[in-house]
C-alpha positions in Angstrom: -35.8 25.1 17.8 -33.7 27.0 15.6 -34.8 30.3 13.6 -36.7 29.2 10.7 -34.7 28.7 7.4 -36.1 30.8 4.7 -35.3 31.7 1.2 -37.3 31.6 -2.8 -40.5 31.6 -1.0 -40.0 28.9 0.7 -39.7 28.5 4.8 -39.2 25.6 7.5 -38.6 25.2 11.1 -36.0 22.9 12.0 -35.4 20.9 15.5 -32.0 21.4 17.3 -29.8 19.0 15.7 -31.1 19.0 11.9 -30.0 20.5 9.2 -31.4 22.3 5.8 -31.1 24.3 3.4 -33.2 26.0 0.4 -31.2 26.7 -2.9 -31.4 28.0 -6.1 -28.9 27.1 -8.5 -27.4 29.6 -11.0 -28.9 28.7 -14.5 -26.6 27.6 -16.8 -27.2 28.4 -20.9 -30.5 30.5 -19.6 -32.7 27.4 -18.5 -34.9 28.4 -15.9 -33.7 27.4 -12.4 -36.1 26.3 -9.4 -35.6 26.5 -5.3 -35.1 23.2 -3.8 -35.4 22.7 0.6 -33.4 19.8 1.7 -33.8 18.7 5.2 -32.5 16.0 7.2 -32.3 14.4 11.0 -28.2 14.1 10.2 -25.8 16.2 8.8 -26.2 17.1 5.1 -23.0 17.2 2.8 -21.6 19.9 1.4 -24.4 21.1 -1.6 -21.8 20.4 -4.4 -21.8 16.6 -2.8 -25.9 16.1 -3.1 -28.7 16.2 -5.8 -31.4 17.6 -5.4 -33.7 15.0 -4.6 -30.5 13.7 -2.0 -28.3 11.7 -4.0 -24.8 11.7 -2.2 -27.1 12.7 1.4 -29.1 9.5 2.1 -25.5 7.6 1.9 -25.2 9.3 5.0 -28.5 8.3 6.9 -28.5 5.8 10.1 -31.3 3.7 10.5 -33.3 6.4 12.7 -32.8 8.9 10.2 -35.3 11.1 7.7 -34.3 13.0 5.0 -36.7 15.6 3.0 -36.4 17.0 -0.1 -39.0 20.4 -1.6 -38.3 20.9 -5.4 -40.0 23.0 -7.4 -40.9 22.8 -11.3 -41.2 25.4 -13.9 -44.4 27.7 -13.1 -46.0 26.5 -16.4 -46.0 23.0 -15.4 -48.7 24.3 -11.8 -51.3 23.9 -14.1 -51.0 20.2 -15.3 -52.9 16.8 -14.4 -50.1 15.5 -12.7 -49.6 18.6 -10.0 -53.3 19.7 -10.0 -54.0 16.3 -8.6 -53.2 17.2 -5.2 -53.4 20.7 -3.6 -50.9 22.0 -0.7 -48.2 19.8 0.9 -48.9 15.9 1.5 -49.4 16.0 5.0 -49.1 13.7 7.7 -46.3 11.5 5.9 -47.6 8.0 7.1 -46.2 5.2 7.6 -47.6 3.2 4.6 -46.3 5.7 1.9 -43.2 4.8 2.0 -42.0 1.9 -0.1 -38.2 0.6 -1.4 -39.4 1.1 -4.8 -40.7 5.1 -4.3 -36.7 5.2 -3.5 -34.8 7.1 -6.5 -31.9 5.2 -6.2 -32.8 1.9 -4.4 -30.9 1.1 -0.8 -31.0 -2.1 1.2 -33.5 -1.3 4.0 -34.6 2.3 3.2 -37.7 3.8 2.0 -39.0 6.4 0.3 -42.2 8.5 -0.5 -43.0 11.0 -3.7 -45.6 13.1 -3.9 -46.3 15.5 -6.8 -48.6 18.7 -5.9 -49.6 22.3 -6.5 -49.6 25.3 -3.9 -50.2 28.7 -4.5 -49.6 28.5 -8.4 -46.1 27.0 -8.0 -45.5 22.8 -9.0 -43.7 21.4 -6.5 -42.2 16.8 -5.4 -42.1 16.3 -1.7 -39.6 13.3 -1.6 -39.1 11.6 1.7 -36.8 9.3 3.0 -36.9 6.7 6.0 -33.2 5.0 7.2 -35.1 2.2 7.5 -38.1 0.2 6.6 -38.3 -1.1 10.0 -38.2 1.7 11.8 -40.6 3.9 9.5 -43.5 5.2 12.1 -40.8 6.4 14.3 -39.3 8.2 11.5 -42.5 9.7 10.2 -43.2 10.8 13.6 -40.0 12.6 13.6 -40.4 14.1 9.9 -44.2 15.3 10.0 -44.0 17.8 12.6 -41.3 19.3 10.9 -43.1 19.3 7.6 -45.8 20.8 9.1 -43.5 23.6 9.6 -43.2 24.3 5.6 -44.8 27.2 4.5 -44.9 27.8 0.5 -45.5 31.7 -0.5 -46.8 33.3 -3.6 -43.9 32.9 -6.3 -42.5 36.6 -6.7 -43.0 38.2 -10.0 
């Protein structure tokens, strides 16, 4: 295991052989920016290469592969229907959550999950990715102890 990656609050431990990242992107014209974790069984791209739910990274996934994205939402939004629904991170990731069309940018054979939630006041989409629809219980299986790893801290004042 490496030495968990932490940054914004947020905090994972990765296997030997993954890689991450947590972000916060300068805001541009004042709009308010938000942390973003991106994890992954393969090598991510360079950060100017990927969106932030993984656009330009899941190109890059094999067919054994899982990718993870954390993002956060404006504070304000914590309190709405659609992150109040579900409290703390969407754990075990299984197998059945994951669909082609949860994928943001359908691709031949891969899956993905969304999930929408609140945790300690902050709004936060868990967006998973599977390298393949065949191989998905593996996958999770490889992704949920990992996820189980997250840790989401008070947002600092």
């Amino acid at each position: 295991m490496s030495p968990p990656l932490s940054a914004h609050g947020l905090e994972v431990t990765l296997p030997d052989g993954w890689d991450g990242r947590i972000y916060l992107d300068a805001p541009l014209n004042g709009a308010t920016t938000n942390p973003v974790m991106q994890i992954g069984t393969f090598p991510l791209p360079p950060r100017d290469q990927v969106g932030d739910y993984g656009n330009g990274a899941i190109d890059h996934m094999g067919p054994g592969d899982g990718f993870v994205a954390l993002v956060e939402f404006n504070p304000d939004l914590a309190q709405e229907p659609l992150f109040l629904a579900n409290n703390g991170l969407p754990v075990p990731l299984g197998p059945g959550c994951f669909a082609w069309n949860q994928m943001q940018r359908r691709l031949p054979g891969l899956g993905g999950a969304q999930f929408f939630f609140n945790d300690k006041g902050r709004a936060f989409s868990l967006y998973a990715v599977v390298g393949s629809m065949v191989n998905v219980r593996a996958i999770a299986a490889r992704l949920n102890p990992v996820v189980n790893t997250m840790t989401i801290s008070e947002r600092a004042a």
